[in-house]
Structure formats: structure tokens, C-alpha cells
C-alpha positions as CSV (number, residue, x, y, z in Angstrom):
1,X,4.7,12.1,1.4
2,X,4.6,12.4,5.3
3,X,7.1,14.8,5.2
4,X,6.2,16.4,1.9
5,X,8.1,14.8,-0.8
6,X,9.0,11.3,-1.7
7,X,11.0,9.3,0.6
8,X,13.6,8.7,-2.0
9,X,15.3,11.7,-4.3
10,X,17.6,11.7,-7.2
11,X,18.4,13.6,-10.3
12,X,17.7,10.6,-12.3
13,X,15.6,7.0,-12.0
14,X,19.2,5.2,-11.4
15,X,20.2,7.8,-8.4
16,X,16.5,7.1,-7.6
17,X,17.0,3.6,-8.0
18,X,20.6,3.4,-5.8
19,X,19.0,5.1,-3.2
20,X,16.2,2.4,-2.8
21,X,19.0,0.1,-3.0
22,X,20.9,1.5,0.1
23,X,18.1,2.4,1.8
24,X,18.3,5.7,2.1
25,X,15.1,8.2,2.2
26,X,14.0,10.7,4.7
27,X,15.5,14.2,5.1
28,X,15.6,13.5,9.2
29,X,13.1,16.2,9.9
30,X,10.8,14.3,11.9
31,X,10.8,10.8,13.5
32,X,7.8,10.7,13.9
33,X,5.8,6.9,14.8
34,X,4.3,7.0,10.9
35,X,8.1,7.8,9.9
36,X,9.1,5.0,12.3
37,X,6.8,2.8,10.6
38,X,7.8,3.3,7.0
39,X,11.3,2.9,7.9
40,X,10.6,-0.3,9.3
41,X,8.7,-1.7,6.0
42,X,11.6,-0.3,3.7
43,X,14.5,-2.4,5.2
44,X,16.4,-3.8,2.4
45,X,16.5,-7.3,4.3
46,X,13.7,-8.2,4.1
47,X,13.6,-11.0,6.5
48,X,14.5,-7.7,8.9
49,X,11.1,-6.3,7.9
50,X,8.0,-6.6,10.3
51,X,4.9,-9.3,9.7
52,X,1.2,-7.8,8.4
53,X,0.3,-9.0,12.0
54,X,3.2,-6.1,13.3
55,X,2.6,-3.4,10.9
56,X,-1.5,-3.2,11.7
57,X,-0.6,-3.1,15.6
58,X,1.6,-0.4,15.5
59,X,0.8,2.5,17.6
60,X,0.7,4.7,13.8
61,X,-2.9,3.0,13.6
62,X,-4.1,3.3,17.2
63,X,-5.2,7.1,16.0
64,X,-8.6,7.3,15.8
65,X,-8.5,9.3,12.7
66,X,-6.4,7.0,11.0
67,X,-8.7,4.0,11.9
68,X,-11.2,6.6,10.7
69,X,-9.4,6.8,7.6
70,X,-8.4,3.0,6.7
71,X,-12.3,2.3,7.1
72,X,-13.5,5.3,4.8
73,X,-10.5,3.8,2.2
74,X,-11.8,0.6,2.0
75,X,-15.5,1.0,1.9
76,X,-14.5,3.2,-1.0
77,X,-12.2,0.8,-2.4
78,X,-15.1,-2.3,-2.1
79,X,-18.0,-0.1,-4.2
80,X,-15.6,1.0,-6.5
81,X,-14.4,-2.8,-6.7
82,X,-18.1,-4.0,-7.0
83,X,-19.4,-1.0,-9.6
84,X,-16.1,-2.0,-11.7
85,X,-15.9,-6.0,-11.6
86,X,-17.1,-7.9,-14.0
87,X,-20.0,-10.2,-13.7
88,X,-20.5,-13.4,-14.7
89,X,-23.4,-14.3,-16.4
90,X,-24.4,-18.0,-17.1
91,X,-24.6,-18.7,-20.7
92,X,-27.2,-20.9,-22.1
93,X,-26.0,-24.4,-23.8
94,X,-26.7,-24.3,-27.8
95,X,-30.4,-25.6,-28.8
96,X,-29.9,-29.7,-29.9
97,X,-29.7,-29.0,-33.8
98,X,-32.9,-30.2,-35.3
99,X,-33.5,-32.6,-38.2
């Protein structure tokens, strides 16, 4: 949605779906390092595609509003995790029958 639409287009899911295949997405408007980024996690090899370790150093996330962002995300993501898990509770073993 970075540059207003999805990254892949077709009239149908299988046009949609070829696309994905080929990698193809992106109008070419911008190349922008966010773009840059994206492009980099969709290679269709995916041994071509960059590490967790690569994809959290990349300059996209050394703006301070994204790292703004990614903290707001998941502090929102943990309560809502917390307020929706369920909890365990300990049940109580069955009285000894009595005679």
C-alpha cells in the first residue's frame, strides 16, 4: 500500500496469482528504501531473500517514526494478546467418593 494500491494487480485471483508467481508488483513510481525493502522480501527464490536479522537493519527502520510506529504496534498487539488469551485455571481433582 506504499504506493497506494496493492503490490500485485489482476482482473482475476489467477492473473493475481501469476503475477505473485513471476514476481511482478509495483507500478515503478517510486524506489523508494521501504519499496527497496519489500522488493527484497518478495523474491520468488527464496533462498535469494534477506534473514530477519537483515530486514530489521535496514535503513526503512532507522526512521524514527517508524521505530515510533513498530513500538506503538506491538504494545497494542501484547494487550490486545493479553485481554484476548485464554487463561488457564487449575481445576480441582474430584472428592475421593465416599462409602
Amino acid at each position: 500500500m506504499i504506493e497506494g494500491s496493492a503490490p500485485f494487480r489482476g482482473e482475476s485471483p489467477e492473473q493475481v496469482l501469476s503475477e505473485m508467481k513471476k514476481s511482478i508488483y509495483f507500478s515503478g513510481k517510486f524506489e523508494t528504501k521501504e519499496i527497496q525493502l519489500i522488493k527484497s522480501i518478495l523474491r520468488v527464490n527464496p533462498h535469494n531473500r534477506p534473514e530477519v536479522s537483515q530486514i530489521l537493519n535496514h535503513p526503512y527502520f532507522e526512521d524514527d517514526d517508524i521505530q515510533e510506529l513498530m513500538i506503538s504496534d506491538l504494545r497494542s498487539s501484547t494487550d490486545a494478546s493479553e485481554s484476548s488469551s485464554p487463561k488457564l485455571v487449575a481445576k480441582q481433582p474430584p472428592s475421593p467418593p465416599t462409602f
